[in-house]
N, C-alpha and C positions, 0 to 999 in steps of 0.2 A: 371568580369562576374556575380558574386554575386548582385552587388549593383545596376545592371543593372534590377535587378526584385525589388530591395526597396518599400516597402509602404511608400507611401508622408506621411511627416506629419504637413506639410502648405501648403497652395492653398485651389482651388475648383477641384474637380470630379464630372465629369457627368455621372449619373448611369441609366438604364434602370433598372425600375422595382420598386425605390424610388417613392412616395406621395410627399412626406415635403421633403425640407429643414432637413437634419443634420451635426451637428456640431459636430465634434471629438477633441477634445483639449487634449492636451500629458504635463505630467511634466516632472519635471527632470531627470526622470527615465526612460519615453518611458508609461507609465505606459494612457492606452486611457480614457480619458473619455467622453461616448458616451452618447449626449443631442438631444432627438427626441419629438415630436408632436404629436405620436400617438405610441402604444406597437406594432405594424405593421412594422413601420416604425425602431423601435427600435430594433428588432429580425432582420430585414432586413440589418441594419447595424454592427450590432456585426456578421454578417457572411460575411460582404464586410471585415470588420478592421481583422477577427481570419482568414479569409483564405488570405487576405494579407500579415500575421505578420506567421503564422502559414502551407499554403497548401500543403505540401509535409507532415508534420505528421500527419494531417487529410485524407490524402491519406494513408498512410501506416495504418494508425491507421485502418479504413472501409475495407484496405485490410486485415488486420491482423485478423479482428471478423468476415471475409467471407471465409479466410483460400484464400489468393488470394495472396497471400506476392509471391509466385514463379512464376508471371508474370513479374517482379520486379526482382528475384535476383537469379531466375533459380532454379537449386537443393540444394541453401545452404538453403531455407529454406522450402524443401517438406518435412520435418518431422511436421515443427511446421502447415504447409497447412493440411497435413493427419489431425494430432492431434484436428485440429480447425474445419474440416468436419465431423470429427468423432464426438466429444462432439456435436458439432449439433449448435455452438452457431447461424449460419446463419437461420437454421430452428427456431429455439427459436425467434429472433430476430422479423424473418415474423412473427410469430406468435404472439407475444407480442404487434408488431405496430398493428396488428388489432382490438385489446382492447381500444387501445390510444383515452382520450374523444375529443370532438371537440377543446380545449384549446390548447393540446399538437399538434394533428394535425396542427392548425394555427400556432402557434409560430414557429414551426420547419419549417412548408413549406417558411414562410419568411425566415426566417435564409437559409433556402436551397437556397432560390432566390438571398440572398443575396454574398451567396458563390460564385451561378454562375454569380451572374453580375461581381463579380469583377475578378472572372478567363477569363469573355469575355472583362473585360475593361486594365488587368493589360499589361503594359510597355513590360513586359518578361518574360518566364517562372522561378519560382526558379531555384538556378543552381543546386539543385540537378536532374530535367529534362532534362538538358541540357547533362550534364556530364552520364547521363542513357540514356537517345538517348527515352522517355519517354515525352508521354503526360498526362495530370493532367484526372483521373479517376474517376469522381465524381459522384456517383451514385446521380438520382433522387429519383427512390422510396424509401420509410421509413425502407423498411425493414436493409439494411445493417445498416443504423443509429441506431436502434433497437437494430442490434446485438454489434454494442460497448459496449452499458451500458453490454450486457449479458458477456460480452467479459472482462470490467472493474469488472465486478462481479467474475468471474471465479479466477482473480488474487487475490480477499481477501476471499477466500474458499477453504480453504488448508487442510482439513481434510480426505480426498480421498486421498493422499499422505503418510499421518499419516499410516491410513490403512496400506496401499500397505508395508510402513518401519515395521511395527509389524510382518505382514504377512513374510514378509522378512527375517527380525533379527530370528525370529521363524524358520524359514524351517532351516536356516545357524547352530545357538547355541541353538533351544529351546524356549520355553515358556516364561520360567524362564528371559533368557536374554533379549527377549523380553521387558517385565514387567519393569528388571532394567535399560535398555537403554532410554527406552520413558515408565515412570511412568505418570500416571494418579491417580486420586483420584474417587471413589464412591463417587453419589449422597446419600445425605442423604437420609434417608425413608420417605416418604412423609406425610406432614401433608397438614392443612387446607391452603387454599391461604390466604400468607403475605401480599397480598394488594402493599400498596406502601412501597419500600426501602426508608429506612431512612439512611442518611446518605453514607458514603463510606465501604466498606468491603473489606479487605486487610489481606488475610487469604494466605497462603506457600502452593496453588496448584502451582503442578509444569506439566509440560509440554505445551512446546510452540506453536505456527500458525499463519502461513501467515505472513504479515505484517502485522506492525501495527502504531498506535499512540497517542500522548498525548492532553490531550484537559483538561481544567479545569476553572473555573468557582468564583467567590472574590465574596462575598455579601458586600454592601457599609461598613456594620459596622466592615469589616479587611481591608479597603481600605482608601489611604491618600485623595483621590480626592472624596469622598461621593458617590459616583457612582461606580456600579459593575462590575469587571473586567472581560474579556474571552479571554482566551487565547488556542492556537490550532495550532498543528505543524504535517500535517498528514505524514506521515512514507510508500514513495514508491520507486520505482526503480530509480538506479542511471541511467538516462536517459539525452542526451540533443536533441531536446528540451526535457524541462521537461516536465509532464503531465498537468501542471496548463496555462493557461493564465488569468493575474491578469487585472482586468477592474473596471470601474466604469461605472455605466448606468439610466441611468435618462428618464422617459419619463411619464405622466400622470399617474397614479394608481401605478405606480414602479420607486424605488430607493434606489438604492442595492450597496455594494461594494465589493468587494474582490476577490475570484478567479472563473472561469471557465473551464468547457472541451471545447475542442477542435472542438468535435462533435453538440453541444448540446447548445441553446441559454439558459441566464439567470445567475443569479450568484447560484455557486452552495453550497457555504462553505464563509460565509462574515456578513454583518450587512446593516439594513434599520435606517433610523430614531430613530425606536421604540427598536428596538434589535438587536441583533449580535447570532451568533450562531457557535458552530464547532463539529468535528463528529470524531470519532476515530472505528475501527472494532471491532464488537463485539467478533470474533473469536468464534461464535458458530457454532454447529457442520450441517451444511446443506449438508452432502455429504455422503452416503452408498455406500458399494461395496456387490454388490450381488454376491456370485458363482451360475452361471447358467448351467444346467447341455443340454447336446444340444443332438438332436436325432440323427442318421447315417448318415443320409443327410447335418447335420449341419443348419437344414433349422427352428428349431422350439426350444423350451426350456421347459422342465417337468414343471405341474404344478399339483401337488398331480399324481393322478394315469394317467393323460392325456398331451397331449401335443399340446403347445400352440403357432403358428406359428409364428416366426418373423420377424417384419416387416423390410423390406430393402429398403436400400437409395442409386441407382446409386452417385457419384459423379466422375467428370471430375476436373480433374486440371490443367490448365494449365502451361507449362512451360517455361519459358523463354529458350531459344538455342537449346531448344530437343522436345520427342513426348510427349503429352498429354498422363498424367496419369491417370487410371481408377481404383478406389477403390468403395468396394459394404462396406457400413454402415450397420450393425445388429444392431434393438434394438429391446429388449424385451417391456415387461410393466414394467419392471425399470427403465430403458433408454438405453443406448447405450452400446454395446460391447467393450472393449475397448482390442487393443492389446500390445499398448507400453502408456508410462507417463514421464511426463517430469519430471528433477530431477534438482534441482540447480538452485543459482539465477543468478549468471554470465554463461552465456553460458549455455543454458539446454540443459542438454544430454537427450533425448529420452532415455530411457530403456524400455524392453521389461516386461509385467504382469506379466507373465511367474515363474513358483514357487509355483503361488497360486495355478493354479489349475491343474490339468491334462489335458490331451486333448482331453476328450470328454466334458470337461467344459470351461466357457468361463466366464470373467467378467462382470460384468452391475455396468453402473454407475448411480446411484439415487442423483438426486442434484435439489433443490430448485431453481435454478435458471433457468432451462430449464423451468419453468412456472413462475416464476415472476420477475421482473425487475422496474428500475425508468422508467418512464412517465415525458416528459419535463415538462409537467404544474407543476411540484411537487414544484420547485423552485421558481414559483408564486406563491403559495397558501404558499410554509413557509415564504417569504417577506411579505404576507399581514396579516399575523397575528399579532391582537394587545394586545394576552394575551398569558401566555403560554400553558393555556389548548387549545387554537386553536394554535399554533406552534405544541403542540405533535399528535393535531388532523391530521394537514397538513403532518408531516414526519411518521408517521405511514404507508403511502405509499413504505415507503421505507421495501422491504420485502425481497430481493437480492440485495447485501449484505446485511446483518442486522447491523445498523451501533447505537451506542453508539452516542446519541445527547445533546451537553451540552449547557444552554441556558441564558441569561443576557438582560436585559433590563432597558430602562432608567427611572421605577418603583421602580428600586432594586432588581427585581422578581431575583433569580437563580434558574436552574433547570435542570435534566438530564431524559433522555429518551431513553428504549431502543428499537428498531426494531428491524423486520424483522420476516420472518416465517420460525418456525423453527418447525421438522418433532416430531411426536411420534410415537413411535415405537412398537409394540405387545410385541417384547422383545428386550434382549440388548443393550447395549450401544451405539454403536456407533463404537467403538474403532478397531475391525478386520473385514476384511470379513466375510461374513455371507452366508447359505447355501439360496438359493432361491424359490428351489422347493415347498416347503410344507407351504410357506407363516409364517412362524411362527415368521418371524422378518420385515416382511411387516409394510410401513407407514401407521396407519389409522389416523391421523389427523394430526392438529397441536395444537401448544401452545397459545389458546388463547389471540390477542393482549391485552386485558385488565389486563391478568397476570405476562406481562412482567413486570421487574424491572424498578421501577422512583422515580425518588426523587422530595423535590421544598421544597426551604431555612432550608435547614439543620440548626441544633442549631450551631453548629462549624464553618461556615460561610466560606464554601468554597465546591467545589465539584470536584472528582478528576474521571477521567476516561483514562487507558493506557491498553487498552486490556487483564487487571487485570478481572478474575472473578467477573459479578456485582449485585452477590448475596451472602445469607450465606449460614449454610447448611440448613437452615429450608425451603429454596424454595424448594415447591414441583416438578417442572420439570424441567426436562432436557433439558438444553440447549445447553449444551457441555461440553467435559471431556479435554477437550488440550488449555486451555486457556495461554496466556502468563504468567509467573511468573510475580509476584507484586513485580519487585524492580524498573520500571520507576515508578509506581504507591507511593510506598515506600519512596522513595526520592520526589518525589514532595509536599506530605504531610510533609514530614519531613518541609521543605523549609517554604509552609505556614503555618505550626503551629508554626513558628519560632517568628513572628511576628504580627501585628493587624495592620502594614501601608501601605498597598501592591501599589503599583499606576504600570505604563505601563513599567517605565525603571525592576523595579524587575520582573518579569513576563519574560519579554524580556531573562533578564539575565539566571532566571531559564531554557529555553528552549535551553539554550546553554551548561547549566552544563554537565559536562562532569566527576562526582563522580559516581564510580561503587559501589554500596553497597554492590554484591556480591565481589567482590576483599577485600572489607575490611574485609568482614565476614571472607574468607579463606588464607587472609595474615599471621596473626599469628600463625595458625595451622600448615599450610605448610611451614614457614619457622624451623618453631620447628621439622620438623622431617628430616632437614640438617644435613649434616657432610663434608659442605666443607672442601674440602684440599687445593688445592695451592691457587693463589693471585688470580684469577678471582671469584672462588668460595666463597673468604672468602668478596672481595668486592663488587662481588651482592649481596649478602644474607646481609651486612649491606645496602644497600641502598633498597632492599626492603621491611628493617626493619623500616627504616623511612618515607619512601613512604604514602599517606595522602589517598591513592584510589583514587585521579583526574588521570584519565585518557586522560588528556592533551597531544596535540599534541608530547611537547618537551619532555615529561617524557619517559627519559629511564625505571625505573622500572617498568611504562604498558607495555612495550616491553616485557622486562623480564615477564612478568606474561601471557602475549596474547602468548611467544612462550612458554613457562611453560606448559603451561593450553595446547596446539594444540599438544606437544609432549606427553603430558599424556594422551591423548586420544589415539594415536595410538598406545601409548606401553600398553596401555592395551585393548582397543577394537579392534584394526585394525588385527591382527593377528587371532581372533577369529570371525571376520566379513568377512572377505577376501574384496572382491569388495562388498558386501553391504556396506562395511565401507564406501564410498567414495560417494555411496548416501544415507546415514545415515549421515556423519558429512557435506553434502552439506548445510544445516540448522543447524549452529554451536549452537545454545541457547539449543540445546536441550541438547546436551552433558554438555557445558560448565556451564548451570544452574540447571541443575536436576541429574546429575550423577557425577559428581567432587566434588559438598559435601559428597556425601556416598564415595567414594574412600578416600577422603581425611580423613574421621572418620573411617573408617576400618582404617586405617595406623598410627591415632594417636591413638586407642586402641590395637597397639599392631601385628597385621594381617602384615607379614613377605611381604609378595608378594606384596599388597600394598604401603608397606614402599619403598621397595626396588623400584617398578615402579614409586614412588617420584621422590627418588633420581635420579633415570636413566635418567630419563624424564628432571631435572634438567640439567643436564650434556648436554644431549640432547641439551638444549636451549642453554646454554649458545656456544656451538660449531656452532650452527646453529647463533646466533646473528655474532658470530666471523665472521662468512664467510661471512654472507651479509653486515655488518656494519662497521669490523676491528678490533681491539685490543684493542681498545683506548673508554674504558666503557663509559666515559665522552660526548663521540662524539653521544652514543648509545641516539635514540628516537622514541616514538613509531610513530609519523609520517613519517620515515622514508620508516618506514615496509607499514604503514595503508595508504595507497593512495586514494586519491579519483579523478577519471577521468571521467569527463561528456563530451563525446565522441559523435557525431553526429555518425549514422550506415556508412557513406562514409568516416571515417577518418580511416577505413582501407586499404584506395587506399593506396599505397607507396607514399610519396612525398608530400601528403594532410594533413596527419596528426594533424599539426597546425593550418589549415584552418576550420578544421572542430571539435577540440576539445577545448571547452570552459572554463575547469574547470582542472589540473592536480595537485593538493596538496598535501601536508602533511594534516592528521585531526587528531582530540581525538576524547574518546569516544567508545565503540562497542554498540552489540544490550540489554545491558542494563544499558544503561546510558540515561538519559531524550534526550541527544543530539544522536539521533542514528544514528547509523553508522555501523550496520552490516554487516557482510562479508561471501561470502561461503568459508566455511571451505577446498575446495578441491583444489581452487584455492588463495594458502596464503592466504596474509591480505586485499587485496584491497578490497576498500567500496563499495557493493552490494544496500544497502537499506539506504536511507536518510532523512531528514525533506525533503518532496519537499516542502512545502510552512511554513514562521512560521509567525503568526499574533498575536498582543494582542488590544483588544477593550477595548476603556476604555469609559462607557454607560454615563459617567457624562460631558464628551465633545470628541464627536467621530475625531474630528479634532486632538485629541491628540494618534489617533490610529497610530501605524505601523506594518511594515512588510517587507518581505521579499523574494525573489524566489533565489534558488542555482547559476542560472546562470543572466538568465533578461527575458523581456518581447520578444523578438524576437527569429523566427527561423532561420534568414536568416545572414550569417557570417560574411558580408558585415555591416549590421545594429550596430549602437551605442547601440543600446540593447542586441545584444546576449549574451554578460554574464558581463553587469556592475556591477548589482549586487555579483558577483561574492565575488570580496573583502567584502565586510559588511555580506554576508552569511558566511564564513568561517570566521571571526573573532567576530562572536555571534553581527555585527550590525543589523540596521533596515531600509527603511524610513520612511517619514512621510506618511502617508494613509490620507488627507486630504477631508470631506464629504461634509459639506456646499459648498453651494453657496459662499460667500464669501473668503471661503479659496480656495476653488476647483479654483477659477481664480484666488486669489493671486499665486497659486503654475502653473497654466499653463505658457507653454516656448513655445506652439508652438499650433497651430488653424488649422483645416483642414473644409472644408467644403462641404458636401457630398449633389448634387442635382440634382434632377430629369432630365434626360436625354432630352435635345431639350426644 
């Protein structure tokens, strides 16, 4: 039934809606590479090839940022529909497409044409329509396309969550615990603007956000091949299909390589001729939670001595087996009222706001992204740039998310750049809820783009970016107080200062490392504060004495230390958090990197309760490995525990299972090791967050580039692509990314030819 909707990939196709002649040529990988006569013609085809290879997660996907998903799959998903008409991303979306300049309008309406010629030309529908008794939903106008980006945006802007857990942890234990669960740091006091960052800044703020990931940057003079390396592994959900479809695209004025959305023509994250480029999240702060105080009617919100009516948003949802649901939207002039938030990366459980405020007050949510978002043209204008001040000129568009851009070119040029717009505040931080009424923590600007942090060829000859803070303290704004801890960032400077020969295979390698530097930092502390007794206690504690920090799949001793660390959390927060615990440790780094050193140095100075929560915790693990792994320590590994399953959403039929899940492994690694692989903490160890795509350019001959995707280039179960890549992603391989002309055809296996209809 599957292979019954296949995308050809030999022959000809007769397309209504094609000009030219296009040719699609496939290598060994599945991997298209799409050669057109006109940029028309070329957008028009990369939406016949992504909704061929792709149309059921482009459908879900338009559904998902329209809040439409429970036409589809009934009431198992009207919380996440609520959540999505509530935040507004569909209104934001319309709203944003009507900015769109004439460039993004063209490129996208072809791509749109392109989607539908080939859902009016394709063999049969995917089997996922088949098996839902569904037809393919593909909206025409721009707006739902729109609201992806705003939708893709929403997932790397996690600090509205932050909030809500402080607010939380506060009302449960206090301030105080507050404070020490999810630490932050003050910004410094402000001085004159630092212009441009020099170099990297790798300073011990602690507290983490959202996903993220690693991107970094070789100047010829550390590199064996004379030419500057980039490398770039972004950090998103364990999904299959994955988020990326990887392409190559050739057409007059454009030629571009690497990966793609789903939604949206162009390459988005890849290399031209001239340059290569990759982007990692800023993890700055673009999200406030207002307490809005509401009048008796519920109809309006205080705004000093008067009150200020709110505006409301009928919505209809419809359901798949039952009746149409009907939810009224409030939002103030902050944004939106919100009543529940999603909490976790596997499975979000909806939790209700509820704690913060009373019941004559109500939440607002303030986020940047309800007004700004990518614009498809963006992706042409950073391909046609041929220096890097017009590259930082072209992604300065990017202002939701605000993303960290690292840059290489076949000059030698390196260079990082930050975006995005981010809020300034009258007062406060960022960090809790804030009162509403009296405006005293109101947005009144932003932060200048010409402020933002950038560097270009650093003396030290390399550039590191992993959602590490990308300033010192001498910036004068605020950009954010929860940025990721600096040990991916940590360990990949360690690696390139290691050496002056860098070429594609090291690079590659580094993106797989799988050394925790926090594990080594807190190995010998916590082992010294041991008193095993019998034979299991006395031989973990030597094997995690010798243990090196690789966090590698086979290593028993990451075992012992990931159930270590997860029992120490709960003997000592969980009891005192009640069920906040459980969407507090849903985002395990926060615990595990910002509050396990202070426990673990209260206990080696001495502090009784501490100590003893060690050892208990120890004890803990070690009973808990017993049970899930057996007696037999030798046999114990952390792959075992840490699974990684790239599960299509139908491989929960009974019986399907294996039809529809592409990826089921052992892996290394957690969320700070270069090779991520984080997990929610409520649900064991299974891997949550992952490299979805990892690449390295190398600017001195782009034929020597590769890369990778977790599963392969296909959605479909039936396709040779759906997850070949599988093996060489889970054993740190690559393939070849091959650009020229000349290579481009020595690597093609197979020619498709796409032409005008009649």
């Amino acid at each position: 039934m599957a292979g019954a909707s296949l995308f050809p990939t030999d022959g000809e196709i007769g397309l209504a809606g094609l000009e030219r002649a296009v040719t699609v040529r496939r290598d060994a990988s599945g991997v298209p590479y799409i050669e057109a006569s006109s940029l028309g013609d070329l957008w028009f085809a990369q939406g016949v090839v992504t909704a061929g290879e792709r149309l059921f997660q482009l459908d879900l996907a338009l559904r998902a940022a329209t809040g439409r998903l429970s036409e589809v799959f009934g009431e198992r998903t009207l919380d996440d529909d609520r959540f999505a008409r509530t935040v507004g991303f569909h209104r934001a979306g319309a709203r944003m497409a009507e900015g769109w300049d004439a460039d993004s309008l063209l490129m996208h309406r072809r791509f749109r044409e392109g989607v539908g010629a080939w859902i009016e030309s394709m063999p049969a529908p995917p089997i996922e329509y088949t098996m839902l008794d569904l037809e393919p939903a593909i909206p025409d106008e721009v707006g739902p396309w729109s609201a992806a980006f705003v939708y893709l945006s929403w997932g790397l802007s996690g600090n509205a969550l932050h909030e809500l857990l402080r607010a939380w942890i506060a009302e449960r234990a206090g301030a105080s615990a507050a404070e020490a669960l999810m630490p932050h740091r003050s910004p410094a006091s402000p001085v004159p603007t630092v212009g441009a960052l020099r170099g990297a800044i790798l300073d011990e703020i602690r507290g983490p956000r959202g996903r993220g990931s690693n991107a970094w940057a070789i100047a010829p003079s550390c590199t064996r091949t004379g030419g500057a390396i980039l490398a770039n592994d972004p950090h998103l959900d364990a999904i299959q299909p994955g988020v990326w479809l990887e392409m190559h695209l050739s057409a007059p004025g454009y030629r571009a390589r690497g990966v793609t959305l789903p939604w949206s023509p162009g390459i988005v994250l890849g290399a031209t001729a001239h340059h290569a480029w990759g982007a990692t999240n800023v993890s700055g702060d673009v999200q406030d939670l207002f307490v809005e105080e509401l009048s008796a009617d519920g109809g309006s919100v205080r705004r000093g001595q008067e009150w200020a009516p709110l505006v409301v948003h009928p919505e209809t949802i419809d359901v798949r087996g039952t009746e149409p649901v009907e939810i009224v939207v409030r939002e103030s002039s902050h944004g939106p009222l919100l009543d529940r938030f999603p909490v976790g990366e596997l499975e979000p459980e909806h939790v209700g706001v509820g704690g913060v405020s009373a019941e004559s007050t109500a939440v607002a949510l303030a986020w940047t992204g309800l007004q700004h978002a990518i614009r498809p043209s963006l992706v042409a204008r950073a391909a046609s740039a041929t220096t890097f001040e017009e590259f930082r000129s072209a992604v300065a568009d990017v202002t939701c998310p605000g993303l960290n851009f690292v840059y290489a070119d076949i000059e030698g040029t390196i260079g990082y750049t930050c975006t995005g717009v981010y809020p300034v505040r009258r007062a406060g931080d960022g960090t809790m809820p804030v009162p509403a009424g009296d405006g005293g923590y109101s947005w009144i600007g932003t932060i200048p783009l010409d402020d933002l942090p950038w560097s270009r060829d650093p003396e030290r000859g390399f550039l590191v970016t992993a959602n590490d803070r990308p300033h010192d303290d001498s910036y004068p704004h605020l950009i954010g107080m929860d940025f990721h801890p600096p040990h991916r960032a940590r360990r990949i400077t360690q690696v390139l200062e290691a050496r002056d020969d860098h070429d594609v295979a090291s690079s590659a390698v580094l993106q797989a490392d799988t050394v925790s530097l926090p594990a080594l930092d807190l190995l010998g502390p916590l082992t010294d504060l041991l008193e095993p007794g019998d034979g299991h206690g006395r031989a973990v504690v030597k094997l995690l004495k010798a243990w090196d920090g690789d966090a590698r799949a086979d290593s028993a001793a990451a075992a012992v230390f990931q159930a270590w660390s997860g029992a120490l959390a709960r003997r000592t927060s969980g009891s005192e958090l009640g069920e906040v615990f459980e969407r507090y440790y849903a985002d395990r780094e926060i615990w595990h990197s910002s509050v396990l050193p202070g426990i673990v140095a209260e206990a080696a100075s001495g502090n009784a309760r501490s100590r003893d929560a060690v050892r208990a915790a120890f004890d803990d693990a070690i009973a808990g490995l017993q049970e899930r792994l057996g007696d037999d320590i030798s046999a114990w590994s952390w792959g075992a525990l840490h699974r990684l399953r790239l599960a299509h959403p139908l491989a929960r039929i009974p019986g399907l299972e294996s039809l529809f899940t592409a990826v089921d492994a052992g892996v290394g690694g957690d969320e700070t090791t270069v090779a991520q692989a984080a997990f929610d903490g409520r649900h064991g160890f299974d891997v949550a967050v992952i490299q979805s795509w990892r690449a390295v350019y190398d600017l001195a001959d782009l034929d020597r580039s590769v890369g990778v995707l977790p599963a392969g280039v296909s959605g479909n179960p039936a396709s040779p692509y759906w997850n070949d890549q599988a093996e060489l992603w889970l054993t740190g391989g690559t393939h070849p990314m091959p650009f020229s002309e000349p290579a481009v055809s020595a690597a093609a296996a197979h020619t498709l030819e796409l032409r005008p209809a009649g």
